[in-house]
MMTF fields as JSON, N, C-alpha, C and O atoms, coordinates in Angstrom:
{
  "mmtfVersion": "1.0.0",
  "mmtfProducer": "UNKNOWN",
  "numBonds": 391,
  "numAtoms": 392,
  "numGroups": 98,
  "numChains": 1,
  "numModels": 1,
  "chainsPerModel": [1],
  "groupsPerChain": [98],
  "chainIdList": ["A"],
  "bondAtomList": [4, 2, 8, 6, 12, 10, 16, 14, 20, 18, 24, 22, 28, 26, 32, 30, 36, 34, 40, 38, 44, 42, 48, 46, 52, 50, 56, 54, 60, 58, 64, 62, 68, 66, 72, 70, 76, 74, 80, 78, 84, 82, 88, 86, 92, 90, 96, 94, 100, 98, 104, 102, 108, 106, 112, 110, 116, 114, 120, 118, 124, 122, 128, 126, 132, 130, 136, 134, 140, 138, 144, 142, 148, 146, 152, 150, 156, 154, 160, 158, 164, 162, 168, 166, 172, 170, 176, 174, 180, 178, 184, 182, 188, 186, 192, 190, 196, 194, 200, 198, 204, 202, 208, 206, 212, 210, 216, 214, 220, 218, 224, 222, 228, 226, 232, 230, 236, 234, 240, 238, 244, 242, 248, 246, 252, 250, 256, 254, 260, 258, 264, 262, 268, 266, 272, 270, 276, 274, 280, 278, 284, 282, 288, 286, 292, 290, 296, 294, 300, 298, 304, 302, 308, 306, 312, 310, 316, 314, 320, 318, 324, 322, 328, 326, 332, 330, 336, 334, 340, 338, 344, 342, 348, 346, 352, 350, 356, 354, 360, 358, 364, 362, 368, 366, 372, 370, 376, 374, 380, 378, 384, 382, 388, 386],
  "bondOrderList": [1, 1, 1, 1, 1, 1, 1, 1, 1, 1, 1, 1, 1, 1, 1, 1, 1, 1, 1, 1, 1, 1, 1, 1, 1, 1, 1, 1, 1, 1, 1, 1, 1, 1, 1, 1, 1, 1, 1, 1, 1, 1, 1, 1, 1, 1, 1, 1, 1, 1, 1, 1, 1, 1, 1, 1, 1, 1, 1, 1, 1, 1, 1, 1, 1, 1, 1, 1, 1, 1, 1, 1, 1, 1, 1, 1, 1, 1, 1, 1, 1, 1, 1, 1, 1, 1, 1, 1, 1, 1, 1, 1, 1, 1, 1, 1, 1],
  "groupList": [{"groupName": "UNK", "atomNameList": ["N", "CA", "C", "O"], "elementList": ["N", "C", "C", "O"], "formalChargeList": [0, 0, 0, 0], "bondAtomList": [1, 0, 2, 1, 3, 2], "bondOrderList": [1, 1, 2], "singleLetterCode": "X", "chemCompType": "L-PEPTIDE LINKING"}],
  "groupTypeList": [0, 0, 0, 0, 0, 0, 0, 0, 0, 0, 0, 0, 0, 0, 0, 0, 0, 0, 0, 0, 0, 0, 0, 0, 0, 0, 0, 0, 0, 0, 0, 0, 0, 0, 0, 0, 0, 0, 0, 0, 0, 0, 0, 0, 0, 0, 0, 0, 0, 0, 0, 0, 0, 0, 0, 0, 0, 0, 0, 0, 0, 0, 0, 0, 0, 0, 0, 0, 0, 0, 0, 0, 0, 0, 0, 0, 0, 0, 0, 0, 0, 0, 0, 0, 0, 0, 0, 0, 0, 0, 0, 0, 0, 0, 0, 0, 0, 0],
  "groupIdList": [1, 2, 3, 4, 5, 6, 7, 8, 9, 10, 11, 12, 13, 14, 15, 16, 17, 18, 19, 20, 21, 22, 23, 24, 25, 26, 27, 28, 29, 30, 31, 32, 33, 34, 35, 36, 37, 38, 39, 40, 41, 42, 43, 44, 45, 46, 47, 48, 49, 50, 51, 52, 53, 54, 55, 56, 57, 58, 59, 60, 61, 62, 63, 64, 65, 66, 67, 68, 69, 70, 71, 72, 73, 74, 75, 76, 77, 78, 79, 80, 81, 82, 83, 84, 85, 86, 87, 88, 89, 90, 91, 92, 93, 94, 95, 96, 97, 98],
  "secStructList": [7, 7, 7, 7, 7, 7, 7, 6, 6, 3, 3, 3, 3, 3, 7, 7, 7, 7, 7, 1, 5, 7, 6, 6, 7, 7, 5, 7, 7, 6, 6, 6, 7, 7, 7, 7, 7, 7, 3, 3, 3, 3, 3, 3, 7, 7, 7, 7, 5, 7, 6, 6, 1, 7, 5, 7, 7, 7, 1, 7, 7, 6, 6, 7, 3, 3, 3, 3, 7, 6, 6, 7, 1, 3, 3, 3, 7, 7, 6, 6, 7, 7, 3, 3, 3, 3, 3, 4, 4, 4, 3, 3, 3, 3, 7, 7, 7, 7],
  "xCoordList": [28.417, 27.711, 28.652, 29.403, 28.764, 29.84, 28.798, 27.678, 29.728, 29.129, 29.672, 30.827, 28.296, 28.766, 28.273, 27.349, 28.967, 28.179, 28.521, 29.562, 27.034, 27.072, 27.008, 26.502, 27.617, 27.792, 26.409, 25.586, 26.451, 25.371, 23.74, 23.48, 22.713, 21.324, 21.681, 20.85, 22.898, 23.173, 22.197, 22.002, 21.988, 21.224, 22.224, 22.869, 22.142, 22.864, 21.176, 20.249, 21.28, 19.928, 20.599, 21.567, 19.961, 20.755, 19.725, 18.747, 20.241, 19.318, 18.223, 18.562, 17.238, 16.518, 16.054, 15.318, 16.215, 16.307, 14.954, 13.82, 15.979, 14.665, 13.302, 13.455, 11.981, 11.034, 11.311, 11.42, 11.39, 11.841, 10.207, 10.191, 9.226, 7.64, 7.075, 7.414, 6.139, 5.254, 4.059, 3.662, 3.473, 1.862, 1.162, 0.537, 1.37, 0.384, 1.401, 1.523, 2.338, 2.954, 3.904, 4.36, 4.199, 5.281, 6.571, 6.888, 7.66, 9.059, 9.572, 9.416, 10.495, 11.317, 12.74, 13.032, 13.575, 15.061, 15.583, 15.05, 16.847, 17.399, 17.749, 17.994, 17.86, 17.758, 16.412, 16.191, 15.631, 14.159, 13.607, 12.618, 14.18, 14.454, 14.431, 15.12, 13.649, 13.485, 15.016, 15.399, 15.433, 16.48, 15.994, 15.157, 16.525, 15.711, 15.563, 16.56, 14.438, 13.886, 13.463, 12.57, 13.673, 13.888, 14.658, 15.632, 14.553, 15.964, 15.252, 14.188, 16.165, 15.974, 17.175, 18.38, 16.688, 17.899, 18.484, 17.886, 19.986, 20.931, 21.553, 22.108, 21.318, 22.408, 22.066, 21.72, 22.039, 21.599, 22.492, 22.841, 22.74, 24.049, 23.301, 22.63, 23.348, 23.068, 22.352, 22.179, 21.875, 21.224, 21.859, 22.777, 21.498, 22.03, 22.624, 22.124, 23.518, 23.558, 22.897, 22.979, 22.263, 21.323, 22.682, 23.823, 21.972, 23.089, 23.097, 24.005, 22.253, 21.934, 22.835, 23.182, 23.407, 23.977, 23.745, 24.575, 22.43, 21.896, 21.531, 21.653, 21.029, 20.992, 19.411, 18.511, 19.201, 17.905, 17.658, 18.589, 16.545, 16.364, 15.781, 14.936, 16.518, 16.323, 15.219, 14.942, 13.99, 12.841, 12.558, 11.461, 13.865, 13.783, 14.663, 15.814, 14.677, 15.222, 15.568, 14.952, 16.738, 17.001, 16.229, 15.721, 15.786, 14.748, 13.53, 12.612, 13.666, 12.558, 12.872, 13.978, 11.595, 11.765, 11.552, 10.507, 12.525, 12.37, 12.226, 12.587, 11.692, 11.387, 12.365, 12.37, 13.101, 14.238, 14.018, 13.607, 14.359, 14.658, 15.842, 16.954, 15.476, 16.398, 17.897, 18.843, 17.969, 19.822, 19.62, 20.69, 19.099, 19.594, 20.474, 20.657, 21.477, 22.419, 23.55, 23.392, 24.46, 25.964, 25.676, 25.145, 26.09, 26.162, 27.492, 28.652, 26.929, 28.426, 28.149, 26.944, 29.02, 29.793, 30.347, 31.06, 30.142, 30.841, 30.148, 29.029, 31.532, 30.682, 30.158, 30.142, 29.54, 28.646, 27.913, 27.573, 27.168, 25.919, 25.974, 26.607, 24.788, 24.876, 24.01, 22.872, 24.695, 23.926, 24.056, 24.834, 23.251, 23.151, 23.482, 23.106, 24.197, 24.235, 23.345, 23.683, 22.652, 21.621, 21.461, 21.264, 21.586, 20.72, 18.937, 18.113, 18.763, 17.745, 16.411, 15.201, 17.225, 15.859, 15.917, 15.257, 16.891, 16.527, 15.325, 15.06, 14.921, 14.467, 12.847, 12.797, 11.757, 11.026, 9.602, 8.582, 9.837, 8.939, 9.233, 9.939, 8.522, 8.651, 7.604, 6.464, 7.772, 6.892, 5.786, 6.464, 5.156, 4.531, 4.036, 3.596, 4.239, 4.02, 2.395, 1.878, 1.782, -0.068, -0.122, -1.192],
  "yCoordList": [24.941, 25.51, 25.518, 24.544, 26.412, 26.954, 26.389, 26.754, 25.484, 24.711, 25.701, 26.123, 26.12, 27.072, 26.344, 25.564, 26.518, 25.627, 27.091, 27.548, 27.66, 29.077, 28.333, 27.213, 29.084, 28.64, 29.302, 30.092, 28.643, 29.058, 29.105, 28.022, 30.08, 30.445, 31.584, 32.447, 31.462, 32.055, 30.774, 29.563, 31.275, 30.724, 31.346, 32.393, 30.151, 31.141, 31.067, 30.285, 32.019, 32.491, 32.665, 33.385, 31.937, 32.174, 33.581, 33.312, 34.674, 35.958, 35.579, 34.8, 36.15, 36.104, 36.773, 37.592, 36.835, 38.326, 38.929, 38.583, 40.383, 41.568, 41.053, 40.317, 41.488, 41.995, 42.383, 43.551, 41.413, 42.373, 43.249, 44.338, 42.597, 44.066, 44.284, 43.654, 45.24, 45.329, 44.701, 44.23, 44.674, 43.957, 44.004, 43.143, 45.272, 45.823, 45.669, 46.663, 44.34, 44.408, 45.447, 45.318, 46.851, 47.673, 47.128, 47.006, 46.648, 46.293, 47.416, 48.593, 46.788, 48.244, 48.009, 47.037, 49.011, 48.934, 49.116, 49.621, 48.534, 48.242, 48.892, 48.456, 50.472, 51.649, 51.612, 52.363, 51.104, 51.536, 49.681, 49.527, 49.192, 47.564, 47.881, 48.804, 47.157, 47.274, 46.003, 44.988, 46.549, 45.021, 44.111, 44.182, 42.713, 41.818, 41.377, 41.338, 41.094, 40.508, 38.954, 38.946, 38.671, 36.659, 35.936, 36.393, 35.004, 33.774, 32.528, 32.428, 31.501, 30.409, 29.884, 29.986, 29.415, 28.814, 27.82, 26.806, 28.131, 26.837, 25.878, 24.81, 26.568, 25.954, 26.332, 27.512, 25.858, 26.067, 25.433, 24.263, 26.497, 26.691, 25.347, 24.584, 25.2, 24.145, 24.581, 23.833, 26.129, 26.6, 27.293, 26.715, 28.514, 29.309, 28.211, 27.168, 28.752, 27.737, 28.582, 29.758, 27.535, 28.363, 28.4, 27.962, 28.963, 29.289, 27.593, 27.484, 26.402, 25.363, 24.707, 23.687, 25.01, 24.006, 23.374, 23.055, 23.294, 22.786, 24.032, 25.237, 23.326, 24.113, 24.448, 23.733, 25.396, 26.256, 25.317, 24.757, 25.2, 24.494, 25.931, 26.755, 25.844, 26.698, 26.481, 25.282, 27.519, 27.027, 27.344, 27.424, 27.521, 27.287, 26.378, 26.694, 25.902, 24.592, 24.709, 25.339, 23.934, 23.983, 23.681, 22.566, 24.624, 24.529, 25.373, 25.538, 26.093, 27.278, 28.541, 29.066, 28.994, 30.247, 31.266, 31.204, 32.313, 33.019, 34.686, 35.251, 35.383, 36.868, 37.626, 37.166, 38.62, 38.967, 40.805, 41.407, 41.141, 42.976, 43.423, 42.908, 44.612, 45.027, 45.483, 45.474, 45.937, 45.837, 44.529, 44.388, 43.683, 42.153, 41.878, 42.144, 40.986, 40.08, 40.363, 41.101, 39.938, 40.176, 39.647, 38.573, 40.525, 40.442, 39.27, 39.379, 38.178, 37.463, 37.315, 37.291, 37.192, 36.783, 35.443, 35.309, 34.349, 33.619, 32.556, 32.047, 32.354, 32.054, 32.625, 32.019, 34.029, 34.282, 34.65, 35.756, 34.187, 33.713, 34.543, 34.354, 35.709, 36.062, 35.589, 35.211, 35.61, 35.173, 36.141, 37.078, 36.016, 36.482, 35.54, 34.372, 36.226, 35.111, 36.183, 37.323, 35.672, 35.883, 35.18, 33.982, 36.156, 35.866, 35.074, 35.507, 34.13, 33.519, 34.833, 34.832, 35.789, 36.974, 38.086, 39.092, 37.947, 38.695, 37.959, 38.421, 37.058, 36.338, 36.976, 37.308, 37.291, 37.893, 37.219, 37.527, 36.137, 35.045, 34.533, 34.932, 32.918, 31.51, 31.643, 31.791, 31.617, 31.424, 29.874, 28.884, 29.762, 28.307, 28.213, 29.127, 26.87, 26.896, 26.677, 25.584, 27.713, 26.927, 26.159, 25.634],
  "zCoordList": [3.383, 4.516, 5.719, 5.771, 6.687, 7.103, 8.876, 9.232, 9.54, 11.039, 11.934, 11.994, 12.87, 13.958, 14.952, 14.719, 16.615, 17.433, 18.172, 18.645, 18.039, 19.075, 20.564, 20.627, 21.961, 23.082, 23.936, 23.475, 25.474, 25.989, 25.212, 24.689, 25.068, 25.029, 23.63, 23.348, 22.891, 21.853, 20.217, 20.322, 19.517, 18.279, 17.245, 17.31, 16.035, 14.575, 13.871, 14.086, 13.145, 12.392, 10.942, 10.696, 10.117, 8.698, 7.52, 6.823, 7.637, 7.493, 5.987, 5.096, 6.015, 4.89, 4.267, 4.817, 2.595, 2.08, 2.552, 2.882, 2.344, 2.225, 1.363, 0.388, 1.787, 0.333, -1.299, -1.673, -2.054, -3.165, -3.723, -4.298, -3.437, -3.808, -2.561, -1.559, -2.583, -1.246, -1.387, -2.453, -0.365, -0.836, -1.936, -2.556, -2.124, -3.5, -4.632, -5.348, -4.993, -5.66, -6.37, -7.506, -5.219, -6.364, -5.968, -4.785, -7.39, -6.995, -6.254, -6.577, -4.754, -4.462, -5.074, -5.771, -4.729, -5.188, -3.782, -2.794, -3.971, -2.682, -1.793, -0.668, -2.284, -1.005, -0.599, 0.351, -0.932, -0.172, 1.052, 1.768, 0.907, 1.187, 2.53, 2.964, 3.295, 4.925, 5.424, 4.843, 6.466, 6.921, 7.368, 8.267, 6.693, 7.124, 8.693, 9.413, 9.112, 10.82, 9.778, 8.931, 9.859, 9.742, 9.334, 8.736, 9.452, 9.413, 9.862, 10.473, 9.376, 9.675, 10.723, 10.496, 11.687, 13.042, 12.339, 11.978, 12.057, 11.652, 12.588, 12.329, 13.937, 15.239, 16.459, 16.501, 17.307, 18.807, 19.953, 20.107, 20.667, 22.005, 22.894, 22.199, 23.614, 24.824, 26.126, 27.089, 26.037, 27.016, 28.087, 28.669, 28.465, 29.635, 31.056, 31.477, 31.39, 32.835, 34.055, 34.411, 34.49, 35.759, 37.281, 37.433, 37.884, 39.219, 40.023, 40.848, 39.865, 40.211, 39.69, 40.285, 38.614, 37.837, 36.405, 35.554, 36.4, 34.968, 33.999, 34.215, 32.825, 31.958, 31.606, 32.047, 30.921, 30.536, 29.308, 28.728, 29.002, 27.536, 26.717, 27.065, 25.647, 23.841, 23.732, 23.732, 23.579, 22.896, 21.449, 20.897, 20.902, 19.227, 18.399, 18.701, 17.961, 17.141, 15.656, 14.796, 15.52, 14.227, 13.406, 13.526, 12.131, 11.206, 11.451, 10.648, 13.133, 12.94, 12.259, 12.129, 11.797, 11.252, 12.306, 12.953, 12.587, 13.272, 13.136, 12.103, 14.218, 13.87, 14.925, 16.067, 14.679, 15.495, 15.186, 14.193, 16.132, 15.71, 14.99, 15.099, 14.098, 13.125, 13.53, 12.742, 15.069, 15.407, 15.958, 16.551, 16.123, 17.259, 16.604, 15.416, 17.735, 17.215, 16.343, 15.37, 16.559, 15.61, 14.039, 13.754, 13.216, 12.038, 11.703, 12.1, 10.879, 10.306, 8.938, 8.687, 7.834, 6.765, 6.968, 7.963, 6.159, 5.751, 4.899, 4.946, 3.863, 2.653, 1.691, 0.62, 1.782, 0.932, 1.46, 1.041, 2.593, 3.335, 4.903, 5.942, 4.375, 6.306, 7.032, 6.752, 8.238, 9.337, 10.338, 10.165, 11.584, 12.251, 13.745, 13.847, 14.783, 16.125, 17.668, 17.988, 18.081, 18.885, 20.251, 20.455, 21.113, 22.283, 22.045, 21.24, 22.777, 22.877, 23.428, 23.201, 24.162, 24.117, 23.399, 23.66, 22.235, 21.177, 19.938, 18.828, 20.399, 19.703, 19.675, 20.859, 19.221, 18.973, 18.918, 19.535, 17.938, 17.507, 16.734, 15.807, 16.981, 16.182, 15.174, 15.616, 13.823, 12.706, 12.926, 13.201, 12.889, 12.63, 11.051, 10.354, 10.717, 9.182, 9.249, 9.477, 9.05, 8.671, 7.739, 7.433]
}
């Protein structure tokens, strides 16, 4: 597993596959595959710096699942394994586990 310490109100999001059926159970094939909007946060920057001096607190944490838009954030490779690196207001929504 490949350690990123994104800087500032930046997040790493580790991407999560596409849908492989739709609701109504039909398998798709991978040209028809929406891009994935979720991930799980692997790493979190230390927060924007305010003009005061201090810092903004992240309101997502390593181990949330998150919902992001389909261009957000820089695409990365490594490993095997993509991720994604994100602005804290590309961030969309926090999953809660019911």
């Amino acid at each position: 597993m490949a350690k990123f310490k994104p800087l500032d109100d930046r997040i790493v999001v580790q991407v999560l596959d596409a849908e492989e059926r739709t609701a109504g159970g039909i398998l798709l094939p991978d040209a028809a595959k929406e891009k994935p909007q979720r991930g799980t946060v692997t790493a979190v920057g230390p927060g924007r710096m305010l003009k005061n001096g201090t810092r903004a607190g992240v309101a997502v944490k390593q181990g949330d699942t998150v919902l992001f838009g389909k261009y957000a954030g820089t695409d990365v490779a490594v490993g095997g394994q993509e991720f994604k690196i994100l602005k804290e207001t590309e961030v969309l929504a926090r999953l809660d586990k019911a």
